[in-house]
C-alpha positions as CSV (number, residue, x, y, z in Angstrom):
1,X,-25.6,-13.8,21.9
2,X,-25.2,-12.3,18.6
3,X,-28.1,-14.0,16.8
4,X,-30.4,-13.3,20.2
5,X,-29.5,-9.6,19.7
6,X,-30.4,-9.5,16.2
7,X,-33.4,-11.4,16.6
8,X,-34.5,-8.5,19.4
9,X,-33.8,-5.9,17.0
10,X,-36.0,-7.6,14.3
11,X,-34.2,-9.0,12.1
12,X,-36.4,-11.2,10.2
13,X,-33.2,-12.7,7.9
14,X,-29.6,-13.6,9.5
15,X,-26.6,-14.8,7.4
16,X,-24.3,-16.1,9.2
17,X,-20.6,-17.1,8.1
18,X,-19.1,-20.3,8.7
19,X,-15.3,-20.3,8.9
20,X,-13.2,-17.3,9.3
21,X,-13.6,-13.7,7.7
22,X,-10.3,-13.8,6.8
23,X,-10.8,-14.6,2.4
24,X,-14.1,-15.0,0.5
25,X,-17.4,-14.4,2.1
26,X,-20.1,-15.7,0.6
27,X,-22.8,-15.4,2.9
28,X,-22.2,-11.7,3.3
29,X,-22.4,-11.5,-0.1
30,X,-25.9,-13.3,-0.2
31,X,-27.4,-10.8,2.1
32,X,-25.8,-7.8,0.0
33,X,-27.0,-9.3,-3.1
34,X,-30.8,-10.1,-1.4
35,X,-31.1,-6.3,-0.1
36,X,-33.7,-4.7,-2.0
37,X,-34.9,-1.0,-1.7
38,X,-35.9,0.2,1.2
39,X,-34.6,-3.0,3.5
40,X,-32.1,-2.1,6.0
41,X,-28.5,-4.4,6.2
42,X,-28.3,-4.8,10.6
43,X,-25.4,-5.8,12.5
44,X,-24.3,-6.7,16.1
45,X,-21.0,-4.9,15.5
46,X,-18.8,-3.4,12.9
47,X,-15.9,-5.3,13.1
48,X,-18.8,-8.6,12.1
49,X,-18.8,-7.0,8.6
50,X,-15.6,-5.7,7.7
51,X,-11.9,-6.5,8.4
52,X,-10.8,-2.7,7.8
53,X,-12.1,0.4,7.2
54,X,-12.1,0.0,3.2
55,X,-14.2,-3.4,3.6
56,X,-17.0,-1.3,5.6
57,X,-16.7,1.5,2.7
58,X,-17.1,-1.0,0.0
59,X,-19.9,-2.4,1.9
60,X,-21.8,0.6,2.5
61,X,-21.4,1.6,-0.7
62,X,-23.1,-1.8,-1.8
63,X,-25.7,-1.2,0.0
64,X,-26.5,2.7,-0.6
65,X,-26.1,1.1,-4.4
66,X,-28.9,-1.1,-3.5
67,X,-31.3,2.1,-1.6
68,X,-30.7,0.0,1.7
69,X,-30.1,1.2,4.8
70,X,-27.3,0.0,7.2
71,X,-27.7,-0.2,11.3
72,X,-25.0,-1.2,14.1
73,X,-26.3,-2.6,16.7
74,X,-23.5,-1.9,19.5
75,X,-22.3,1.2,17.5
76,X,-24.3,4.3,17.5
77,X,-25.0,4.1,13.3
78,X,-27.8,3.7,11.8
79,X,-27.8,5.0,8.1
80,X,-31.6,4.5,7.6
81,X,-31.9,8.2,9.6
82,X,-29.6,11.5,9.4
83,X,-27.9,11.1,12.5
84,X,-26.4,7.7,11.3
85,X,-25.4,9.1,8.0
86,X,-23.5,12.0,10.3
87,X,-21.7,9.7,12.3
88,X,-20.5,7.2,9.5
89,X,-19.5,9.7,7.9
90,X,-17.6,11.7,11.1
91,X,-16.1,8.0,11.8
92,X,-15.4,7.6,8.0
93,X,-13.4,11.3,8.1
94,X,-11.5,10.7,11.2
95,X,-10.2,7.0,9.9
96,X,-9.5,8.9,6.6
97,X,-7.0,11.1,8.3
98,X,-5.7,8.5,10.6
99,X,-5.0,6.8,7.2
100,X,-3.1,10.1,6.0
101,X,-0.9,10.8,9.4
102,X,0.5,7.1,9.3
103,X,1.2,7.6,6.0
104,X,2.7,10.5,6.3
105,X,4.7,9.3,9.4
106,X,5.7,6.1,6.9
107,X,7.4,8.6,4.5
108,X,9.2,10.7,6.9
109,X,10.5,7.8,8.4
110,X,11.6,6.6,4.9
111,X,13.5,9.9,3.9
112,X,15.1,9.8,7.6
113,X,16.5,6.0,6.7
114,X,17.5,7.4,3.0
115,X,19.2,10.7,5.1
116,X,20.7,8.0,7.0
117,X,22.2,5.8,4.7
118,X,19.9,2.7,4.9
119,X,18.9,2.2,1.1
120,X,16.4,-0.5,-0.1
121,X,15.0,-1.6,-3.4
122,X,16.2,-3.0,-6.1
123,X,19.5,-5.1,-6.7
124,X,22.6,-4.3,-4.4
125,X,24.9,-2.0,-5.9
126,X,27.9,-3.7,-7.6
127,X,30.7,-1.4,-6.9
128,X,31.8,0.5,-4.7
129,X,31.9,4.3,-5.5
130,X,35.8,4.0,-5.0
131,X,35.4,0.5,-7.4
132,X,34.0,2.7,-9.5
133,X,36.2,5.8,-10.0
134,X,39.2,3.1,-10.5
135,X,37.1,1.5,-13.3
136,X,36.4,4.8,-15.3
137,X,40.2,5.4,-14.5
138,X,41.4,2.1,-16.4
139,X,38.7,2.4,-18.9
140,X,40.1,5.9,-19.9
141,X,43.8,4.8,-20.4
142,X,42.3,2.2,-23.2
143,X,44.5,-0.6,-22.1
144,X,41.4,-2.3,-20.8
145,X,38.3,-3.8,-22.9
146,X,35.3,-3.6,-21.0
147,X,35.5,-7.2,-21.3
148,X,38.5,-7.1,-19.2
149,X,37.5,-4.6,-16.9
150,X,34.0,-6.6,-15.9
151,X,36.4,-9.6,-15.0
152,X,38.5,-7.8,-12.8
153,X,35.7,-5.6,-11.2
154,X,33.5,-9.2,-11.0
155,X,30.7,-7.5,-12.8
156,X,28.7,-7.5,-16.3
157,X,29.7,-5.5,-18.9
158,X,26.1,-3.5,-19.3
159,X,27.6,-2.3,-15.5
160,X,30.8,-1.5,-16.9
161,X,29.3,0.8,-19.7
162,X,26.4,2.2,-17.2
163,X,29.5,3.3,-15.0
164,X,31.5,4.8,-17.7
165,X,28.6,6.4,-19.2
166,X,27.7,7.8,-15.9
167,X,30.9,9.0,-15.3
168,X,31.6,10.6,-19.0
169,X,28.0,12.4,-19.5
170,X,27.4,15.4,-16.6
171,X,23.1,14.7,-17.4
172,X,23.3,11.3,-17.0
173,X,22.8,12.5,-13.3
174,X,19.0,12.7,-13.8
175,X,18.8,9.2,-14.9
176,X,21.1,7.4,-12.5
177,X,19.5,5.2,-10.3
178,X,18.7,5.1,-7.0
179,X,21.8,3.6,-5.3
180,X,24.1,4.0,-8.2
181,X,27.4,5.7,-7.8
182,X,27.2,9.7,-7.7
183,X,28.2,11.4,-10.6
184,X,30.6,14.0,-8.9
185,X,32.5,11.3,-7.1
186,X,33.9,10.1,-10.5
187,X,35.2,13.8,-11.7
């Protein structure tokens, strides 16, 4: 059907892919690379020659880099006349935003899971905050190495001195991170 409609429409060169268009595709490259000025690039339908919106961008831009024109059969574009420049570019403007509100909506839903508690990212904290206040504790009655206090605590030393030093210098709060013990929970 597709090679029938192509064939209507003119198309005196097809390339056609043989497995999926998941990965390389070297036929689609072929054409791009055998557009010369002038020649326009025609499809059945958008979703034949690009898997998401930046695909069809990068393709596009191939072939504006090339002074080739770019036609959709089923889709109302056609970038060999104005009107087909318009509406690629209305179609390119509203995916651009869709782009921006989901990832806008990502982030808000990520500060509302931080707000919430739910923490991901890096390495499990090692203490607790209470864990931690107790260690700072014993570390300040210098009775305990912070050899010794990393055995009983079940941690490595560098965590031992991070806490301590966390817990001993008040702007160590700007380089504390994220999921480490607050500062004004030791004090």
């Amino acid at each position: 059907m597709q090679r029938d409609a192509l064939r209507a429409a003119g198309v005196r060169r097809i390339y056609q892919e043989k497995g999926s268009g998941v990965g390389p595709r070297p036929e689609l490259h072929r054409a791009l690379d055998s557009l010369q000025p002038g020649d326009v690039l025609v499809v059945w339908k958008l979703d034949r020659l690009a898997r998401s919106l930046k695909q069809l961008w990068d393709v596009i831009d191939r072939v504006k880099l090339r002074k080739a024109g770019f036609r959709s059969l089923t889709e109302p574009i056609d970038t060999s006349s104005p009107l087909g420049e318009f509406v690629l570019a209305v179609l390119g403007a509203l995916a651009q935003f869709e782009r921006s509100l989901i990832r806008e909506r990502a982030i808000a839903g990520q500060v509302a899971a931080w707000r919430r508690g739910v923490r991901w990212g890096g390495q499990p904290r090692v203490l607790t905050d209470e864990d931690a206040r107790e260690l700072v504790k014993l570390r300040e009655t210098g009775l305990f190495t912070v050899r010794m206090l990393s055995e009983i605590f079940a941690c490595s030393e560098s965590t031992v001195w991070r806490t301590v030093w966390l817990a001993t210098k008040p702007s160590a709060g700007k380089l504390r991170k994220r999921g480490a013990p607050v500062l004004s929970l030791y004090l």
